[in-house]
FITITI-582986 format. One line per 4 residues: number of its first residue (from 1); their letters; for each residue x, y, z of N, C-alpha, C. Coordinates in nm, 4 decimals. Layout:
NUM> A> X/Y/Z/X/Y/Z/X/Y/Z  ...;
END
This chain:
1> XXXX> 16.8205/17.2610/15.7774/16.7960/17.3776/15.8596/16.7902/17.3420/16.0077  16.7177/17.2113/16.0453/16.7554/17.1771/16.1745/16.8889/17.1485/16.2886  16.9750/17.1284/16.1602/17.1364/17.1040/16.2201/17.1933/17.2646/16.2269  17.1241/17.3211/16.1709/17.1738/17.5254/16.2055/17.1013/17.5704/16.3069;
5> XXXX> 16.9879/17.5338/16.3076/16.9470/17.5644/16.4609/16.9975/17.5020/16.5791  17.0209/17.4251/16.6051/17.1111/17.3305/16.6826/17.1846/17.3459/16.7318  17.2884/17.4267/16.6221/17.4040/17.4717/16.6510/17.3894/17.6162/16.6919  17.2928/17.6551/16.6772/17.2350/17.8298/16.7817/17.2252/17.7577/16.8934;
9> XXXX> 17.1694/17.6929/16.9063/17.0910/17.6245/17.0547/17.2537/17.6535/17.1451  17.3824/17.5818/17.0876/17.4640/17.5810/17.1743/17.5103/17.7372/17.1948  17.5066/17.8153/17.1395/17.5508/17.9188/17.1377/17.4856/18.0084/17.2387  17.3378/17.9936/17.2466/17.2426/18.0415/17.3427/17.2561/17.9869/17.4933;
13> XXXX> 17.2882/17.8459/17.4575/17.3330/17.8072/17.5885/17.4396/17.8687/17.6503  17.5709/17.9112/17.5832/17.6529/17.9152/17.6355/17.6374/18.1213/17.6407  17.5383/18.1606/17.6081/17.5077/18.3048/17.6384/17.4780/18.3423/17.7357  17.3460/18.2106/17.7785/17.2702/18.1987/17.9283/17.3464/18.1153/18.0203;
17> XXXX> 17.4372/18.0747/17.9911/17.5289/18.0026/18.1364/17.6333/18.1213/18.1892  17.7007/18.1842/18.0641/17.8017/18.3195/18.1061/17.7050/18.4209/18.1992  17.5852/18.4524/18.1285/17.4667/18.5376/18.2076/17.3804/18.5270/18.3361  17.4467/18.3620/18.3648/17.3508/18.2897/18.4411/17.1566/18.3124/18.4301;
21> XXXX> 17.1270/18.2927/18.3351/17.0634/18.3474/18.2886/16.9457/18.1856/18.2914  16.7919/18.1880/18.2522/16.7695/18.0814/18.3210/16.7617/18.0006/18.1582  16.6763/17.8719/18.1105/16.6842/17.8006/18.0034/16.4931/17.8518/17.9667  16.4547/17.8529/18.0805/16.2628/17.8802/18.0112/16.2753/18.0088/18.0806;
25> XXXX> 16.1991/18.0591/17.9499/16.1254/18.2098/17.9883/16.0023/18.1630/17.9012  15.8958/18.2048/17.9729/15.7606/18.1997/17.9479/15.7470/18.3151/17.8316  15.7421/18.4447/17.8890/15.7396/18.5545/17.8328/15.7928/18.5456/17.6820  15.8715/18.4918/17.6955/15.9974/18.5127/17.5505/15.9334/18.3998/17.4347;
29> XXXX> 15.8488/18.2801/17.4982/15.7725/18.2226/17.4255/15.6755/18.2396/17.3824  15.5951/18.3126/17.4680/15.4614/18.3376/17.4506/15.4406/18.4841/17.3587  15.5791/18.5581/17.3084/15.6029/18.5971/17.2374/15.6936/18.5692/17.0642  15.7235/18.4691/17.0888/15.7761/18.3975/16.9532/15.6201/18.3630/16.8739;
33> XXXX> 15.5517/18.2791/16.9745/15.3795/18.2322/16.9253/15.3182/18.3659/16.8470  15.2972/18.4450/16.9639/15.1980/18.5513/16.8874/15.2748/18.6261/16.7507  15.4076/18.5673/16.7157/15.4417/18.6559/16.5905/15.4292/18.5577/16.4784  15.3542/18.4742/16.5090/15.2983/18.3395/16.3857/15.2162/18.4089/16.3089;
37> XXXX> 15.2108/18.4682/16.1655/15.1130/18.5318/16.0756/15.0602/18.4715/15.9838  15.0709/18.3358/16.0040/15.0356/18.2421/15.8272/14.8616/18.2403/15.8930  14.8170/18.2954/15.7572/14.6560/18.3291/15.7738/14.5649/18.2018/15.8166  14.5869/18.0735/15.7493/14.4988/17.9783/15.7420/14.5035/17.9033/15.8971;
41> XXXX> 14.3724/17.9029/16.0082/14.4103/17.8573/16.1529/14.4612/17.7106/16.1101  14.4198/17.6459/16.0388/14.5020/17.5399/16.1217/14.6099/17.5179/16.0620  14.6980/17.5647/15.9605/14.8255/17.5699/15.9371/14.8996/17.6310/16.0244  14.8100/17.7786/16.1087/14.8939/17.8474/16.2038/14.9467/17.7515/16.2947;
45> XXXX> 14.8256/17.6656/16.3771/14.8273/17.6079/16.4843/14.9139/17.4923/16.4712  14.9628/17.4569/16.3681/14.9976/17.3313/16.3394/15.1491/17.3705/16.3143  15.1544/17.5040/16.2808/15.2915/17.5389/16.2808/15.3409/17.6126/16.4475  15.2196/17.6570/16.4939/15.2680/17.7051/16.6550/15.3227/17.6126/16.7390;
49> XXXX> 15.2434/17.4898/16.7381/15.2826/17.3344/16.7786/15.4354/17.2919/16.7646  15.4526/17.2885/16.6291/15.5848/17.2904/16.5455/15.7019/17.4180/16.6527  15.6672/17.4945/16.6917/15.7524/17.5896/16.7292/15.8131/17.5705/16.9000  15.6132/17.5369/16.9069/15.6576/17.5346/17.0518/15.7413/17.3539/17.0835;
53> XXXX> 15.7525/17.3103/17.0090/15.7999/17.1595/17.0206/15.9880/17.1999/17.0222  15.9624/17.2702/16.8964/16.1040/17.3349/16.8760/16.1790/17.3990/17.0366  16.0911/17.5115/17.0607/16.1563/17.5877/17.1821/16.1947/17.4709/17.3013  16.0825/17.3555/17.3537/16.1394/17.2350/17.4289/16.2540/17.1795/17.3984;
57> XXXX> 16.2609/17.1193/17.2928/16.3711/17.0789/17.2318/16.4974/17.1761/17.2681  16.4978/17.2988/17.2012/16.6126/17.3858/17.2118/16.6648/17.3702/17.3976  16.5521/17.3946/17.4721/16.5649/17.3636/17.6215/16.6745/17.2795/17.6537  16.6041/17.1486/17.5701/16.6618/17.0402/17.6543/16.8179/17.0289/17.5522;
61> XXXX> 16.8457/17.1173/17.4619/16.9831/17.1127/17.4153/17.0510/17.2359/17.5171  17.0022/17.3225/17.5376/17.0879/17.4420/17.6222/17.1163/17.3636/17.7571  16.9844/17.3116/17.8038/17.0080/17.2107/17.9320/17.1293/17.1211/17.9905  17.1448/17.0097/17.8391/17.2252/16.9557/17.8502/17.3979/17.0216/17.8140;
65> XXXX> 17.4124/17.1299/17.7401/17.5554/17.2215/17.7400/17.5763/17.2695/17.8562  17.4570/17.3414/17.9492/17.5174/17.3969/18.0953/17.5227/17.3138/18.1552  17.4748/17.1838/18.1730/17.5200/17.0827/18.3052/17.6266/17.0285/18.2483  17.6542/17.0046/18.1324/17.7924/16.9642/18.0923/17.9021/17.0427/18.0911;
69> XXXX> 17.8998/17.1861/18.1002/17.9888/17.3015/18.1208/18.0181/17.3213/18.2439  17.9011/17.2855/18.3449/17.8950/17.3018/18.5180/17.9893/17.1783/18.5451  17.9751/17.0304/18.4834/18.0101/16.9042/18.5564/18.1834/16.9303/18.4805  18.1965/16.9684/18.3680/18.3625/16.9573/18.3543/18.4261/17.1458/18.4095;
73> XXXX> 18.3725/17.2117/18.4483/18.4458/17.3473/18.4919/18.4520/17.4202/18.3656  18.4210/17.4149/18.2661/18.4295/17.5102/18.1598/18.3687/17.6097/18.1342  18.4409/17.7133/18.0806/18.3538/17.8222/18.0822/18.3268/17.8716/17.9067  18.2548/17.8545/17.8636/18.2066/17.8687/17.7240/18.1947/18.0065/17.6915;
77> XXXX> 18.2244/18.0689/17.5763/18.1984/18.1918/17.5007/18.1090/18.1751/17.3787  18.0270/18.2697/17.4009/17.8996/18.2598/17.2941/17.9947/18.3326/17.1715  17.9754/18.2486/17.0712/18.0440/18.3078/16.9123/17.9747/18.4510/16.9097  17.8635/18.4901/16.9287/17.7719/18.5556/16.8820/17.7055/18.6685/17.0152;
81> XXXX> 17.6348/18.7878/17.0020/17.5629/18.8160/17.1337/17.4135/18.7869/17.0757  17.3506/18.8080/17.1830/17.2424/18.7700/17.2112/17.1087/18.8159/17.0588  17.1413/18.9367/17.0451/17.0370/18.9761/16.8897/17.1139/18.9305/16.8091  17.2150/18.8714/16.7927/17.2454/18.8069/16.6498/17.2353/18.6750/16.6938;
85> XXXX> 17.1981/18.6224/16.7729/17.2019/18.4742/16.7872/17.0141/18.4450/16.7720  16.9591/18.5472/16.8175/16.8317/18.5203/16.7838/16.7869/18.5833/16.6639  16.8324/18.6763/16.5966/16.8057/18.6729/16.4068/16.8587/18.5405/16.3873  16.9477/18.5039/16.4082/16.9892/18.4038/16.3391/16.8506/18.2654/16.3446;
89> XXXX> 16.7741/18.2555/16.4444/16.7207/18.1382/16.4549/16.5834/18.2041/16.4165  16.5769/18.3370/16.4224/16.4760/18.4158/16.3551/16.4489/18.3916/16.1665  16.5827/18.4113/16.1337/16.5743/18.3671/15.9910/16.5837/18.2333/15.9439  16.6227/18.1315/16.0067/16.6239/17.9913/16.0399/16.4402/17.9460/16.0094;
93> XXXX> 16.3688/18.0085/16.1179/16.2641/17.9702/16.1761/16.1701/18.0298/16.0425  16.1588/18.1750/16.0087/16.1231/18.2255/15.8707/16.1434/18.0863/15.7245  16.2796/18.0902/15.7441/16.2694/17.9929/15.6019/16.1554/17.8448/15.6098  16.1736/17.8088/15.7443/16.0967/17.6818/15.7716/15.9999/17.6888/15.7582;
97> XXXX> 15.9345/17.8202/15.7842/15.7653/17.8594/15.7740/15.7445/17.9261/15.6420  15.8131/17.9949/15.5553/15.7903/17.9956/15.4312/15.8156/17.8450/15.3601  15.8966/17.7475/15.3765/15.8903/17.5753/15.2967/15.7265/17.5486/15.3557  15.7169/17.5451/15.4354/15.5198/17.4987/15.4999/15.4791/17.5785/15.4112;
101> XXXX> 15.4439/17.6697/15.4023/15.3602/17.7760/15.3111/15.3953/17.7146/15.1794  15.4445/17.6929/15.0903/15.5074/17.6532/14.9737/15.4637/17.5172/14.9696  15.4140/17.4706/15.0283/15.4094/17.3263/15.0408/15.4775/17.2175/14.9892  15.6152/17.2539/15.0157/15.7619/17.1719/14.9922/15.7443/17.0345/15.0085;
105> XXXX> 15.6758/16.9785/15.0646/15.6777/16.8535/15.1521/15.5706/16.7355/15.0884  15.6513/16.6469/15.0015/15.5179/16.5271/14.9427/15.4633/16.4491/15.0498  15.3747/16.4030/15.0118/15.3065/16.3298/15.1220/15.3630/16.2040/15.1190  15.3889/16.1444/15.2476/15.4643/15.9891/15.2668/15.3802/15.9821/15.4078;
109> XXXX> 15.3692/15.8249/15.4206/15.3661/15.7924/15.5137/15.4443/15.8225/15.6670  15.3825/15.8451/15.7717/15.5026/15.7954/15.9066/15.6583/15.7553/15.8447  15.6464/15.6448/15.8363/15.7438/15.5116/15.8518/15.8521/15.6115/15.7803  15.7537/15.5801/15.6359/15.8846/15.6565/15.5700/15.9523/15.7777/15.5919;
113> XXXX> 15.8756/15.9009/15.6324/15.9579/16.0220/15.6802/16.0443/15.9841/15.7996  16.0085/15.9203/15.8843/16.0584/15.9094/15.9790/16.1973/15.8232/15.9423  16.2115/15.7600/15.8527/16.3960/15.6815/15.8406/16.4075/15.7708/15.7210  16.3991/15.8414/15.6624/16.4378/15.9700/15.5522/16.4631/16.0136/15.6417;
117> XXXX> 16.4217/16.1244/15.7315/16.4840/16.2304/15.8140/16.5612/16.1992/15.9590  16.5064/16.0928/16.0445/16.5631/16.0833/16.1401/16.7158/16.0255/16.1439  16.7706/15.9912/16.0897/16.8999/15.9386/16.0287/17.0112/16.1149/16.0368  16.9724/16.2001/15.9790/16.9899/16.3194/15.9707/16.9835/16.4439/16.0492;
121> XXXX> 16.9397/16.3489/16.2113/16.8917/16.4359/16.3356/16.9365/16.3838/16.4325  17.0633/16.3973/16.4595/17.1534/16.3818/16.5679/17.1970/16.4821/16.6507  17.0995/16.5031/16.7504/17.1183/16.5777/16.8688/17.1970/16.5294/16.9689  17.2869/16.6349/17.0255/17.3224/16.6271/17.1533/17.2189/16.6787/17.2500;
125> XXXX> 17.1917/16.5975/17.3480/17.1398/16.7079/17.4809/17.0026/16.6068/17.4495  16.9332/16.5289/17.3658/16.8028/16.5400/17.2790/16.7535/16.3845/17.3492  16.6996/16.3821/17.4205/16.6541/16.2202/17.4799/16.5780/16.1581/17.3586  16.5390/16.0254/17.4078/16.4739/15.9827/17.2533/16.3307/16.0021/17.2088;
129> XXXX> 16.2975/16.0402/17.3379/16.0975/16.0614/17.3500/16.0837/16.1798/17.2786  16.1628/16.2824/17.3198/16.1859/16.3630/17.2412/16.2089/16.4133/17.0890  16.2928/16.3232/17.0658/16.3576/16.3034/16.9545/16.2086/16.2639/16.8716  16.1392/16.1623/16.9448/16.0495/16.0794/16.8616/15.9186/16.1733/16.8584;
133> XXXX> 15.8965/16.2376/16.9595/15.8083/16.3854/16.9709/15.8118/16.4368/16.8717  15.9393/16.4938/16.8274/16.0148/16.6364/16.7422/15.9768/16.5691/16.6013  16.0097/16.4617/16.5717/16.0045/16.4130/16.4016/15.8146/16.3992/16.4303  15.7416/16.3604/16.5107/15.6581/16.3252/16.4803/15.5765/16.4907/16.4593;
137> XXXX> 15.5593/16.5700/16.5270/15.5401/16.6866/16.5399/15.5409/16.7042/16.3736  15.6579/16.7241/16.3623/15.7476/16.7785/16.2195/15.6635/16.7312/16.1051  15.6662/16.5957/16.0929/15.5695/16.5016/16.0011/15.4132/16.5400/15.9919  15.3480/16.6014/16.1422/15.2509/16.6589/16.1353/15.2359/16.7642/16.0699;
141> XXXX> 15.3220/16.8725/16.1074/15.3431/16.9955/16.0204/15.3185/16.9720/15.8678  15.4358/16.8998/15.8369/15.4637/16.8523/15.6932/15.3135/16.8492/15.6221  15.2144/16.7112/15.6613/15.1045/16.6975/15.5867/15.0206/16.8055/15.6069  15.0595/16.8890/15.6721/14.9221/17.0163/15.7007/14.9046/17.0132/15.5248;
145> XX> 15.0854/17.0504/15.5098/15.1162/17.1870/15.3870/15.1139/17.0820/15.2648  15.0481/16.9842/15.3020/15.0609/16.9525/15.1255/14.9618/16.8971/15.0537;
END
């Protein structure tokens, strides 16, 4: 599910570069948060964390498509407009938070989630602090739910 969001990320980018449109909106986050409904606080919080780690991330992938669209002259077309590109990461983001709820996820150590999944998370745009942020985050999530 992370390599489908990913691939929204570019699509959004290339929505907000045609729009000139900016990469952070506060507003637009601070509204994704408040539509978190999983009852138990610290699964919420642990999944808000999870989200808001996500929305950085997505940043720094839209980030890196418009300076790479600006530095070669290209002009990108979003596959998609703007409400179907965000159902799309809307229902993306739903399935991820119903697997937490379900408690999909056995318990492993660090080490091990981290070469199980990171192998499988090849971002463009994605520095490595980041990268190492995002799985660790993720891994947090994970043991909330199990």
């Amino acid at each position: 599910m992370m390599h489908q969001r990913e691939a929204v990320m570019k699509d959004v980018a290339a929505y907000k570069f045609k729009k000139n449109i900016s990469v952070y909106s506060a507003s637009r986050e601070n509204s994704i948060l408040q539509k978190v409904k999983i009852k138990n606080l610290k699964k919420r919080l642990s999944y808000m964390t999870y989200l808001q780690v996500s929305m950085d991330v997505s940043k720094q992938i839209e980030s890196y498509w418009i300076h790479y669209w600006s530095q070669k002259g290209i002009k990108p077309h979003p596959h998609k407009n703007l409400k179907q590109i965000r159902n799309e990461i809307n229902r993306i983001d739903k399935r991820l938070a119903k697997l937490y709820e379900k408690s999909q996820f056995s318990k492993m150590d660090y080490k091990h989630f981290y070469k199980k999944y990171e192998r499988n998370f090849k971002v463009k745009g994605l520095n490595k602090t980041y990268k190492e942020l995002f799985m660790y985050n993720l891994y947090q999530v994970t043991q909330q739910y199990t």
